[in-house]
MMTF fields as JSON, N, C-alpha, C and O atoms, coordinates in Angstrom:
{
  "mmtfVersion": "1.0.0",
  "mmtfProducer": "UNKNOWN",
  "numBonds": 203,
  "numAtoms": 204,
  "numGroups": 51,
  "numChains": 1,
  "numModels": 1,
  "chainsPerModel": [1],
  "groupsPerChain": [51],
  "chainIdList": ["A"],
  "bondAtomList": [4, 2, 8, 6, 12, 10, 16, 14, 20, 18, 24, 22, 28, 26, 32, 30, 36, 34, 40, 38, 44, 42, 48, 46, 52, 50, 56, 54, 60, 58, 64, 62, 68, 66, 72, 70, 76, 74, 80, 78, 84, 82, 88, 86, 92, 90, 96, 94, 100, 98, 104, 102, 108, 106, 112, 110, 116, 114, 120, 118, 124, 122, 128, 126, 132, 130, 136, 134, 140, 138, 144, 142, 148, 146, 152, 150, 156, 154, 160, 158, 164, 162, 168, 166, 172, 170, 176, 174, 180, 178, 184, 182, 188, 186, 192, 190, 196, 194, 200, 198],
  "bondOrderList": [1, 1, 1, 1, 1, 1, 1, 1, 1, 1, 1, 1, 1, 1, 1, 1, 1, 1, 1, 1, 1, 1, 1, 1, 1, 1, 1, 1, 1, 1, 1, 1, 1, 1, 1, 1, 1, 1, 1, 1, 1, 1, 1, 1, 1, 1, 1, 1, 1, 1],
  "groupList": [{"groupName": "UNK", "atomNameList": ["N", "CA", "C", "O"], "elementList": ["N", "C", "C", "O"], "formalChargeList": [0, 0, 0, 0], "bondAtomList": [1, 0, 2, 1, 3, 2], "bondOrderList": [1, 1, 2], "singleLetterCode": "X", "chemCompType": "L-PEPTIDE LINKING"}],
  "groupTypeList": [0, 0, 0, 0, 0, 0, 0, 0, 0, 0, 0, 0, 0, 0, 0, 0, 0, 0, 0, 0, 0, 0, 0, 0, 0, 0, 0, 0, 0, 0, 0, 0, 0, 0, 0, 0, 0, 0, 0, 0, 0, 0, 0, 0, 0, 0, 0, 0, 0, 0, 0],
  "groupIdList": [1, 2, 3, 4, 5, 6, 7, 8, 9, 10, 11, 12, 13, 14, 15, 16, 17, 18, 19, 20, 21, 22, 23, 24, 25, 26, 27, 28, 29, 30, 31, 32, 33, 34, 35, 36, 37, 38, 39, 40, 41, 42, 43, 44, 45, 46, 47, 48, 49, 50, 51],
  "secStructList": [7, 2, 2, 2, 2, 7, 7, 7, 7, 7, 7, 7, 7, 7, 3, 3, 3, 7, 7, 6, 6, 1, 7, 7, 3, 3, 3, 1, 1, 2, 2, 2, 2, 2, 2, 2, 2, 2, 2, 2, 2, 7, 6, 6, 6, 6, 1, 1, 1, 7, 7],
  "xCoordList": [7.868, 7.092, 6.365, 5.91, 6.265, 5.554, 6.536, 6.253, 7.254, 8.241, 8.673, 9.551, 8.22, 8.769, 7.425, 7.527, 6.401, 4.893, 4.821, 3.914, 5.728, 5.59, 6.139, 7.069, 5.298, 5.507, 5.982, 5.298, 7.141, 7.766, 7.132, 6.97, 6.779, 5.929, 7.275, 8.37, 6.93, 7.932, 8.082, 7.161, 9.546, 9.809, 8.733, 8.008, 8.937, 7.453, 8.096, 9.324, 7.199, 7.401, 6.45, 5.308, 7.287, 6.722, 5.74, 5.886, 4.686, 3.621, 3.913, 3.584, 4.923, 5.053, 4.431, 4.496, 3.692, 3.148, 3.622, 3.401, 4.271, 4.59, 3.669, 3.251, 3.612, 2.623, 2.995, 4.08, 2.291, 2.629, 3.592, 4.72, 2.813, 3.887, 5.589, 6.562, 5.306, 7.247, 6.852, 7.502, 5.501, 5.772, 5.96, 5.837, 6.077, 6.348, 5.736, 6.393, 4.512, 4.187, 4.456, 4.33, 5.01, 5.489, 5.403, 6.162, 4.773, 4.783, 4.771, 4.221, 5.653, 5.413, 4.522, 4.509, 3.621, 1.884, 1.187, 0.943, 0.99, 0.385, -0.187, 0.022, -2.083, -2.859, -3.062, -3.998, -1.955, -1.706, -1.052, -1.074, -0.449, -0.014, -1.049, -1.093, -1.844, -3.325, -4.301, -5.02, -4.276, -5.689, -4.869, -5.155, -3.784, -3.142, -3.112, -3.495, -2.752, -2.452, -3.904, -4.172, -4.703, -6.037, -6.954, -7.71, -6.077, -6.573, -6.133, -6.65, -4.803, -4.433, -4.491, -4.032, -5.174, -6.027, -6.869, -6.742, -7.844, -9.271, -10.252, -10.166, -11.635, -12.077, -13.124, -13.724, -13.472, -14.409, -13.509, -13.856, -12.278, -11.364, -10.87, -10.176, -10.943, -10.75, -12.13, -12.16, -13.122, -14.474, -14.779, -15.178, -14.581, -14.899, -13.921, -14.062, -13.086, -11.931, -12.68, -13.313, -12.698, -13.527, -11.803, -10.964, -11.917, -10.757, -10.867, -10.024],
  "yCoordList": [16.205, 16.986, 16.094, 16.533, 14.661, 13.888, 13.314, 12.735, 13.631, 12.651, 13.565, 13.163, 14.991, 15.817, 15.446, 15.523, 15.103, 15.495, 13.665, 13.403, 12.756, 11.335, 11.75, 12.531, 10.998, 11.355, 9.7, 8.747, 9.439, 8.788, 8.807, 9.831, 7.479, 7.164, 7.419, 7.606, 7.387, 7.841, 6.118, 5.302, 5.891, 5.159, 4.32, 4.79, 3.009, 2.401, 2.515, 2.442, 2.764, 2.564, 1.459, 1.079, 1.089, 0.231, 0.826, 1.974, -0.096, 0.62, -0.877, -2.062, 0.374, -0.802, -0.341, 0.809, -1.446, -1.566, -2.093, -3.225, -1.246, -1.79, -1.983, -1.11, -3.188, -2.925, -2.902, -3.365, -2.486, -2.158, -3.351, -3.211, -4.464, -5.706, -5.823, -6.475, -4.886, -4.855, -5.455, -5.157, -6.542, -7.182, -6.697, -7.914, -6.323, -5.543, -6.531, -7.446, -6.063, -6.056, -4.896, -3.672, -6.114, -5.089, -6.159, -7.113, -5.905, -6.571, -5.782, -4.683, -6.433, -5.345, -4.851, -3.628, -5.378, -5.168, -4.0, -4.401, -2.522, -2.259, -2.482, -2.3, -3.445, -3.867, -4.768, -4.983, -5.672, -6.753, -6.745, -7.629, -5.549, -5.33, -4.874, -5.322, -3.692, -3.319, -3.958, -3.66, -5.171, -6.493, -6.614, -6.128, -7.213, -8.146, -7.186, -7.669, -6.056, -5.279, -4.968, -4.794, -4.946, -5.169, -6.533, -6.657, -7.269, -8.584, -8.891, -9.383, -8.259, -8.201, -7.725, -8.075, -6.387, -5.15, -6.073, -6.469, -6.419, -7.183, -6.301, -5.17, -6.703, -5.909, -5.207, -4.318, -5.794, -4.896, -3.991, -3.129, -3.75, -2.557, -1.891, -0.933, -2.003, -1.255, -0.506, 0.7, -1.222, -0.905, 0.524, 1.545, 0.541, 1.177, 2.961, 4.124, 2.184, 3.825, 4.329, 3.661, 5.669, 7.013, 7.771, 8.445, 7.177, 7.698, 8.822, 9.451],
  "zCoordList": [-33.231, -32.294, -31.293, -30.237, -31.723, -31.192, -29.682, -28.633, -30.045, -28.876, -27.998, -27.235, -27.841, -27.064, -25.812, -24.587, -26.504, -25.386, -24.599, -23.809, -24.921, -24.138, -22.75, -22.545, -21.715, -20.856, -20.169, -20.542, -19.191, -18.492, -17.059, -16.395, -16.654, -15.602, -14.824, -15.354, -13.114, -11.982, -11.356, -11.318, -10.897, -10.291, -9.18, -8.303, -9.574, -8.292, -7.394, -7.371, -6.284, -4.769, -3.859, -4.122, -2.737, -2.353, -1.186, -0.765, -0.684, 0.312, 1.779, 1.834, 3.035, 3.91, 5.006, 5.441, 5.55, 7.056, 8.214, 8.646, 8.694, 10.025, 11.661, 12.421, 11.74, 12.967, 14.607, 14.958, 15.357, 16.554, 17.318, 17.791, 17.271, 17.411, 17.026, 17.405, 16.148, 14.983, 13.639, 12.637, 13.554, 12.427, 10.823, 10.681, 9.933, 9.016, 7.342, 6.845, 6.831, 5.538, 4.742, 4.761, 3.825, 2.671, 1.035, 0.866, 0.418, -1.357, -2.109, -2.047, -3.302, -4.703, -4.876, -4.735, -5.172, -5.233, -3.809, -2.671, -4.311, -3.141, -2.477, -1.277, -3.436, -2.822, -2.285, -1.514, -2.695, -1.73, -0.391, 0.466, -0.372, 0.694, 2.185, 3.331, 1.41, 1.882, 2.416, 3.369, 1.507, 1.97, 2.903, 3.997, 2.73, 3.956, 5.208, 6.274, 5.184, 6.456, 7.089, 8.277, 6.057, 6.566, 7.847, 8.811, 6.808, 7.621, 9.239, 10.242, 8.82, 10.319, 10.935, 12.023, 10.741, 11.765, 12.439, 13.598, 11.514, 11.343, 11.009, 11.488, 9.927, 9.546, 10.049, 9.444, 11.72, 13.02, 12.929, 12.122, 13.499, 14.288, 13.065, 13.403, 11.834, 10.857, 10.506, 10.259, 10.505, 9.994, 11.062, 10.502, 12.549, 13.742, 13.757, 14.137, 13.15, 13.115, 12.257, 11.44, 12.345, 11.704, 11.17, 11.766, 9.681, 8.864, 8.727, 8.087]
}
């Protein structure tokens, strides 16, 4: 009864940023992907956008 209720995580996906330039981040790691796409915003013109 026990093995009917395990539940199977869903396929990873990757998280890619493409930026206006063309340049394109993308890592296994989402949040590494995130900091980095961050950094290259910069964190004034990220901080200033009203998400």
């Amino acid at each position: 009864m026990q093995d009917d209720n395990l539940r199977q995580s869903g396929r990873r996906k990757l998280l890619r940023v493409t930026m206006p330039d063309g340049r394109v981040i993308c890592h296994k790691n989402s949040v590494r992907t995130f900091v980095e796409a961050l950094a290259a915003i910069g964190t004034e013109t990220s901080a200033s956008q009203r998400w």
